[in-house]
Structures are given as structure tokens and as C-alpha cells.
C-alpha positions as CSV (number, residue, x, y, z in Angstrom):
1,X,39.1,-0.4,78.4
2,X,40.5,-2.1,75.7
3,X,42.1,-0.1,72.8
4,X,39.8,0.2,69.7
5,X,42.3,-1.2,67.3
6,X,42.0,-0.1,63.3
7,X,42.0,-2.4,60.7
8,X,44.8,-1.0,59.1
9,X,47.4,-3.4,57.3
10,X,51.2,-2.4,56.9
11,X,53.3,-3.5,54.3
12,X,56.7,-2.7,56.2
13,X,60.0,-2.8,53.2
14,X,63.8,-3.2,55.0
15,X,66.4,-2.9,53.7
16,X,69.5,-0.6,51.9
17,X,69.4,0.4,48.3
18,X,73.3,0.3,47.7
19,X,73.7,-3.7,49.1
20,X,72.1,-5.7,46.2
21,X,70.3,-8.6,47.6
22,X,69.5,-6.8,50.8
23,X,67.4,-4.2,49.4
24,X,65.0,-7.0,47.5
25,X,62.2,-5.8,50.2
26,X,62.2,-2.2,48.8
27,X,62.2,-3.6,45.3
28,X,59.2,-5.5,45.8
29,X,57.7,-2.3,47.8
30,X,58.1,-0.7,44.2
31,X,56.6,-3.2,42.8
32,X,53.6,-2.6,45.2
33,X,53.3,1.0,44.8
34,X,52.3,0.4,41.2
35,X,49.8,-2.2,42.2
36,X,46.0,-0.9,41.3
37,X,44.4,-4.1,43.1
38,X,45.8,-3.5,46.6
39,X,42.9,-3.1,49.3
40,X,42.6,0.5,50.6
41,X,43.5,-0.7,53.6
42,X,47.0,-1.0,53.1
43,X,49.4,1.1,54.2
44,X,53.4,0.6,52.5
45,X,55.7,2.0,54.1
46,X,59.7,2.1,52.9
47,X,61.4,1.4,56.0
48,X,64.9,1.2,54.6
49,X,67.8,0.4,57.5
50,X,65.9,3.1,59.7
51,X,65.3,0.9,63.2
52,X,63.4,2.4,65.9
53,X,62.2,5.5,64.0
54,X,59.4,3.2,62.2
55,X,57.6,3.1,65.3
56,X,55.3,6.0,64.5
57,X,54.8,4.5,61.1
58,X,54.0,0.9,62.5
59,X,52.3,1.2,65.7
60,X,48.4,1.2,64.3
61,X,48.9,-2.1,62.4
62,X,46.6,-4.1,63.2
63,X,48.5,-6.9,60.6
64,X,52.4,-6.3,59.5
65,X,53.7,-7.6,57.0
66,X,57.3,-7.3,56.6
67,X,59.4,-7.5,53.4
68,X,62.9,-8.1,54.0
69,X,66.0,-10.4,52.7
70,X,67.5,-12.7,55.5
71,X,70.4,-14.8,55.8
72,X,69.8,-18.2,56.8
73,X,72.7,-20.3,54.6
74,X,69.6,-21.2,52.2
75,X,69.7,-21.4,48.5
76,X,69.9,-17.6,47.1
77,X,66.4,-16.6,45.9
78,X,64.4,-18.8,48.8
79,X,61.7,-17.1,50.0
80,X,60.5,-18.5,53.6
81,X,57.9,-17.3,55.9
82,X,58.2,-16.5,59.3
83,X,55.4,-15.9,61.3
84,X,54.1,-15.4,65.1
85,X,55.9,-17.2,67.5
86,X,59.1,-17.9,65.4
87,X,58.8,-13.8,64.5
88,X,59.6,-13.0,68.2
89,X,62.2,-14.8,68.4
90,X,64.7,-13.6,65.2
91,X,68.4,-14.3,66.3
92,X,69.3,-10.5,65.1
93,X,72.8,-12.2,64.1
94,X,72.1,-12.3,59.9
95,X,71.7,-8.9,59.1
96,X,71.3,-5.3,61.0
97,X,68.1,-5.1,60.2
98,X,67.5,-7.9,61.5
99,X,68.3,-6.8,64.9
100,X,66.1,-3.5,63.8
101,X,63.2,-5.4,63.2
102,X,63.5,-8.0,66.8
103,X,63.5,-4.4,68.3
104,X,60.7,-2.8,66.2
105,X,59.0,-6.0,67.6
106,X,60.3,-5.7,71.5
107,X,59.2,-2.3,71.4
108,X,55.4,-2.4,69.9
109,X,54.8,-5.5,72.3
110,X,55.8,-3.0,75.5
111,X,53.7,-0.3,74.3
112,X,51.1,-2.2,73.5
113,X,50.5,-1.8,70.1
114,X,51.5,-5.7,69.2
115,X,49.4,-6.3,65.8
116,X,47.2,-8.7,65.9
117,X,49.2,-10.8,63.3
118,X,52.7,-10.3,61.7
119,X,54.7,-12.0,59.4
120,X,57.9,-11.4,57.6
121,X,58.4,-12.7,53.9
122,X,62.2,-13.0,53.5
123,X,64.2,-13.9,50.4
124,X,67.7,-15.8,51.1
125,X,70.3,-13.0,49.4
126,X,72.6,-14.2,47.1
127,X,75.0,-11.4,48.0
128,X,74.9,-8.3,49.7
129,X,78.2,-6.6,48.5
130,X,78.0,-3.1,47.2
131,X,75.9,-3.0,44.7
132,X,72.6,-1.1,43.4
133,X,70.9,-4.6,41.5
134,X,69.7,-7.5,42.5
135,X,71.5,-10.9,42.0
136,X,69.9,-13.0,39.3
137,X,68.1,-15.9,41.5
138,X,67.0,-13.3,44.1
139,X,65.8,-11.2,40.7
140,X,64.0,-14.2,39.7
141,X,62.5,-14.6,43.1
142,X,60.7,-11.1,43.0
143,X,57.3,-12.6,41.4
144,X,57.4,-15.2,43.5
145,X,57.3,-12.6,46.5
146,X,55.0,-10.4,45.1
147,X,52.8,-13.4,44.5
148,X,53.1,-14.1,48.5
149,X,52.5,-10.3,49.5
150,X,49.2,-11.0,47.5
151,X,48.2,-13.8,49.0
152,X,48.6,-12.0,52.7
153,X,47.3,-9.3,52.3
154,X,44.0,-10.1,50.4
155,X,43.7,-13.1,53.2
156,X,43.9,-10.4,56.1
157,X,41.8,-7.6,53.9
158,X,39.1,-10.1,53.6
159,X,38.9,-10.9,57.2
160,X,39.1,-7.2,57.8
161,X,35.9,-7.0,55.6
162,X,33.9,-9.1,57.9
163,X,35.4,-8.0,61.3
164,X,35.5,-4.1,60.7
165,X,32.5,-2.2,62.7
166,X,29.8,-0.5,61.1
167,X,30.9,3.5,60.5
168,X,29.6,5.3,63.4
169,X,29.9,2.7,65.5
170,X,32.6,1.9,68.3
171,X,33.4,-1.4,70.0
172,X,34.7,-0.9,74.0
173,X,35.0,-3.4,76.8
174,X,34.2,-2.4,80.0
């Protein structure tokens, strides 16, 4: 029997408050929270440096989007998307949550509870010294993420829309 999967989208913030450019996910989360618009069917969740605890907090997705600042040598402030097959296989060399999230990832697929999509938004840091601000260009890049996150998430809530069963009604395979 296959498992009757919610439609249930996760927002999924890394990163640590006290490293500037590394915590631009969570400042975008903020962002988020204060956000009227977003479908009820998203779920944010402030997943800091935490790792393998997440898994409770994750495992239902049915789409993940992750919010995080990753170090590929681009111009400070980029923001690239990595999706699917790419998303599998993250180096976990840039940062530690990096190696966190190719875990998260590793672990979901062997418990079966892979969502059905996931994609990570990431914003080339500028620096991640000690620090509790963001770097100018990455500041600058913040409405250009939230402007992505948008686009997701009302792309996978609309699909969601049409896919979802009627209430009372479940879908199994025999």
C-alpha cells in the first residue's frame, strides 16, 4: 500500500544567527512569517544549524523548500537554485549545514518519506565571520529571495489545489 502523502509544503530556514551571511535563510524566514498571502499549506520551519533533529519537522513534506546561503566562489548576493537531481548530490564541503542538509536528504530518502519535489534557494555569502547582519549585497539580495520563495511556493500550492482529494476521501493502491 502506498503511503497517502499530505500536501503539506515546508519552507525549511538553515542557518546561524551570529555568522552574518550564513544566517540570510532565517532572515528571509522572518520575512515569511509576516507574509499574509502565504497558502495555508505551508508550513516554515526555523531549522537553524540543527541537522538530523529536523527530521520530525520535515518528514510529511510533500514539497521542501529550503532556504539557505551556500558557498560556491560566486558573486556575494547570487541567488541560484538547486533542484532534484543536483539536490542529492550537494558536495557537503561549503558549509556545515551543508553537510546537514545532504544528510537530512540521505535520511528522508531511506525512510521513505522523500518529497515529492525539493529545492534549495541559496544566496552566495559575502562573509560569514562573526557577525549578527547581513553583508550589504547579500542584504540587497533578500527581495530577490523572497520574490523566488513566492514564486515556489504559489507554483507547488496551485498544483496542490488541483491534486488534493476531496475531504473525506482517501486515495490507496492495492
Amino acid at each position: 500500500m502506498e503511503r497517502l502523502r499530505t500536501h503539506k509544503i515546508v519552507v525549511l530556514a538553515l542557518g546561524n544567527l551570529i555568522r552574518s551571511d550564513d544566517a540570510v535563510g532565517l532572515f528571509a524566514l522572518r520575512e515569511l512569517e509576516k507574509d499574509a498571502t502565504l497558502p495555508e499549506s505551508v508550513t516554515l520551519v526555523e531549522g537553524g544549524t540543527k541537522g538530523l533533529e529536523l527530521l520530525p519537522y520535515i518528514c510529511e513534506a510533500a514539497r521542501l523548500l529550503i532556504l539557505d546561503s551556500v558557498d560556491v566562489g560566486a558573486q556575494p548576493g547570487m541567488i541560484f537554485r538547486v533542484e532534484e537531481q543536483d539536490l542529492r548530490m550537494l558536495p557537503g564541503t561549503s558549509s556545515v549545514h551543508e553537510l546537514a542538509l545532504a544528510d537530512l536528504l540521505n535520511a528522508l530518502r531511506m525512510m521513505g518519506q522523500e518529497p515529492e519535489e525539493a529545492v534549495l534557494l541559496g544566496v552566495q555569502p559575502s562573509t560569514t565571520a562573526l557577525g549578527t547582519t547581513l553583508s550589504a549585497p547579500v542584504q540587497r539580495a533578500l527581495p530577490a529571495l523572497l520574490d523566488e520563495v513566492s514564486i515556489v511556493v504559489s507554483r507547488w500550492a496551485s498544483m496542490d489545489e488541483f491534486s488534493a482529494p476531496a475531504a473525506g476521501y482517501a486515495l490507496t493502491a492495492n
